[in-house]
C-alpha positions, 0 to 999 in steps of 0.5 A: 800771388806767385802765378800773378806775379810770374805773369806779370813781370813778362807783360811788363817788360814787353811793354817797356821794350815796346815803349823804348822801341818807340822812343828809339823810332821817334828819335830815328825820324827827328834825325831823318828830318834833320839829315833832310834838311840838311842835305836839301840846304846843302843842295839848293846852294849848289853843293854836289850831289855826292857832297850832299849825300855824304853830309846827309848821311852823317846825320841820318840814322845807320843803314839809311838810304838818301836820295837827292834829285832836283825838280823843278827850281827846288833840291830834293832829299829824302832820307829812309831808314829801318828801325825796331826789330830788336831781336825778333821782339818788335817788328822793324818798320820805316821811317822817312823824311823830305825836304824842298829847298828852293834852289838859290840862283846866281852869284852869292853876295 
């Protein structure tokens, strides 16, 4: 019983480390989208692009990359961000998130 249970108690805890890793990921991506979303609004208002990538950085995950660009009558942002690799345990992958808002034109009112 010693042997099983000196085996097993490794596999557990590695599969809840994987388990957390994926939830830790799944998190990341929801607030990429948000942190998109966000900066896409912010953009298509007319916002400046500094201001939008200010404020779609506060909602991304740390270490993210934003970029922000117009094409066409639409704002674009895509927000980047690296997650996992905790200790060397889980390998680190990415995540990602765009957003296209149509661009409002004229006088609000």
């Amino acid at each position: 019983m010693t042997a099983e249970l000196a085996v097993a108690i490794p596999v557990v805890v590695l599969v809840l480390v994987a388990c957390l890793a994926g939830l830790s990921a799944a998190v990341d991506q929801v607030r990429c989208v948000d942190a998109a979303r966000l900066g896409s609004r912010a953009a298509a208002r007319g916002d400046s692009p500094g201001s939008v990538h200010d404020l779609a950085r506060r909602g991304a995950p740390d270490g993210a990359v934003v970029t922000v660009a117009r094409r066409g009558g639409e704002a674009v942002v895509t927000v980047r961000a690296q997650v996992g690799g905790w200790g060397g345990v889980v390998p680190p992958w990415s995540v990602s998130a765009t957003a296209r808002t149509p661009v409002e034109e004229g006088p609000r009112g």
